[in-house]
N, C-alpha and C positions, 0 to 999 in steps of 0.2 A: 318814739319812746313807748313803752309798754307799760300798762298800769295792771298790774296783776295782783288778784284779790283770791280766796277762798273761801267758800260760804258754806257751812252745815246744815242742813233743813233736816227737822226731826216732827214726825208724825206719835205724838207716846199715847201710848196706850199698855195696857196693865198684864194682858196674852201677848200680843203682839206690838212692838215698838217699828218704824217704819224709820228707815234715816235715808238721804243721799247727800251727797259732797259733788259742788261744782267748783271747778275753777273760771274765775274771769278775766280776761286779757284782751284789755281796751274794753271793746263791745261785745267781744267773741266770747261764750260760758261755752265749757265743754264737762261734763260727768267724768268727776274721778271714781264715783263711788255709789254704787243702789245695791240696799240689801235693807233686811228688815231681822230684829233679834226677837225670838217665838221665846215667851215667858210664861206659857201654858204648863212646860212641863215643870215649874216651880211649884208645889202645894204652900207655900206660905208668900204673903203678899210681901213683905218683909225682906223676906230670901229676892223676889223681883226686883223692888224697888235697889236693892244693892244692886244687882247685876247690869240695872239698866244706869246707873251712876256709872258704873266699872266700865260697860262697852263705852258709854257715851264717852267717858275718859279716854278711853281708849283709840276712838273714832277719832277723837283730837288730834293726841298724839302724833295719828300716823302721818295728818293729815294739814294741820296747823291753820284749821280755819282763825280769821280775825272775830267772824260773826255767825250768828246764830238765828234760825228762823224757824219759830216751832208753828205749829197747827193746835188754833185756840181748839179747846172742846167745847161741843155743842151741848144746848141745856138740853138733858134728860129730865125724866119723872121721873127716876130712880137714885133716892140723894144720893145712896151707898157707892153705887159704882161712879157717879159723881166727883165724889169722896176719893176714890182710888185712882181715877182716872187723872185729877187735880196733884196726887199724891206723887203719879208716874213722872207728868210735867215738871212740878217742882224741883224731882233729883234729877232731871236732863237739863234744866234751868240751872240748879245748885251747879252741875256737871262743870256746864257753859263760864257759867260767872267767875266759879275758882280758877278757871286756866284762864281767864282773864276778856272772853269774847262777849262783845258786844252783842244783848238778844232782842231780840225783835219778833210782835207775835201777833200771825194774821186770821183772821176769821175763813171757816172752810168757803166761804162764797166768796171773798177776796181774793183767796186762792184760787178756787175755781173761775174767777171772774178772769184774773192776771193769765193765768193760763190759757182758756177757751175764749175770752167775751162772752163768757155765759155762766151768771153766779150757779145757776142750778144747773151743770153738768152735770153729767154722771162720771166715776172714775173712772170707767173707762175710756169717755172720751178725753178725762184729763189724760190719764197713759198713753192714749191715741197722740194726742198731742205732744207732749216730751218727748216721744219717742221722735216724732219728726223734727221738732225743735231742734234737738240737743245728739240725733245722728244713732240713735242708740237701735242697734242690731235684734238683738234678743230681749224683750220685757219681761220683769220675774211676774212668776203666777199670780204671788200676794202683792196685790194693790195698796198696801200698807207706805212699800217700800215707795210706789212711785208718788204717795200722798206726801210722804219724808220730802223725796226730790222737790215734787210740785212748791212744798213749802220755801225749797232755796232759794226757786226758779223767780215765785213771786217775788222775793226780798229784793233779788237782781232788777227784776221789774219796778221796784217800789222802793228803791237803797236807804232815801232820807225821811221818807215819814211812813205816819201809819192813818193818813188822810184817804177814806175809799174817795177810789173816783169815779165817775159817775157817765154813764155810758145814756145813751139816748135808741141803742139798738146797734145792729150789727154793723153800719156804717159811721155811727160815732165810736164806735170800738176803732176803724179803721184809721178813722182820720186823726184821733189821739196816738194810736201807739203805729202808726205808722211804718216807727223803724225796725218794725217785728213782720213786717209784713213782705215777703219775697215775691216777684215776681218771676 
């Protein structure tokens, strides 16, 4: 029997919005979906924020995730972009909630952690990593979009809670997650 899921993982941010969509079957995830929406060329924040509600809706639609996995924002010294950054999240949040998906929202080191066993990756070796994971041919330029994926990827990793777990180094990575591990 098949138990097949679909998860959203969204990266937001205020220029660029990161998303991907995986599907899960049993244990098997494979990428329906990596792209990132560039809201650079908006001059009003306002005009952003709608359009990233609109694609997010959008993203749903085509796609019918149950749940939602965003990428917390990191504290900056700068309230303002703070302020917008929180603003971005919220309409990809609002997005999620009204079509009815369940969200879930993990710190970039959780993420980085779920994907590499190593909170402080760099994205590229997150993308490094997905790419092998997940079988994926060509990686888009903007690392935004694979920040989106990374976010699904962990949720898949971490379904029922938002408990970090806690690694003791590269060989308590191995011996937890185990079934991530191919020989």
């Amino acid at each position: 029997m098949k138990i097949s899921r679909v998860i959203l993982g969204v990266d937001p941010g205020t220029t660029i919005m990161g998303f991907g969509v995986i599907k899960v079957e049993n244990d098997n995830i494979s990428c329906l979906q990596l792209n990132d929406l560039k809201l650079s060329k908006y001059e009003n924040h306002y005009l952003r924020l709608g359009h990233i509600y609109q694609r997010t809706n959008e993203i749903i639609q085509t796609y019918n995730p149950t749940e939602m996995a965003l990428e917390a924002p990191f504290f900056g010294k700068n309230v303002q972009s703070m302020l917008k950054l929180g603003r971005a999240q919220g309409v990809a949040i609002a997005a999620g909630i009204s079509n009815g998906l369940k969200v879930f929202e993990y710190s970039p080191r959780k993420i980085k952690m779920a994907i590499t066993g190593n909170g402080n990756a760099s994205k590229e070796q997150v993308a490094k990593m997905l790419q092998k994971i997940l079988h994926i041919e060509e990686m888009p330029k903007n690392l935004d979009a694979t920040d989106g994926l990374a976010a699904a990827v962990c949720h898949f990793y971490n379904p029922t809670s938002q408990v970090e777990k806690k690694y003791t180094g590269w060989e308590g990575f191995i011996k937890k997650e185990s079934h991530r591990v191919k020989e």
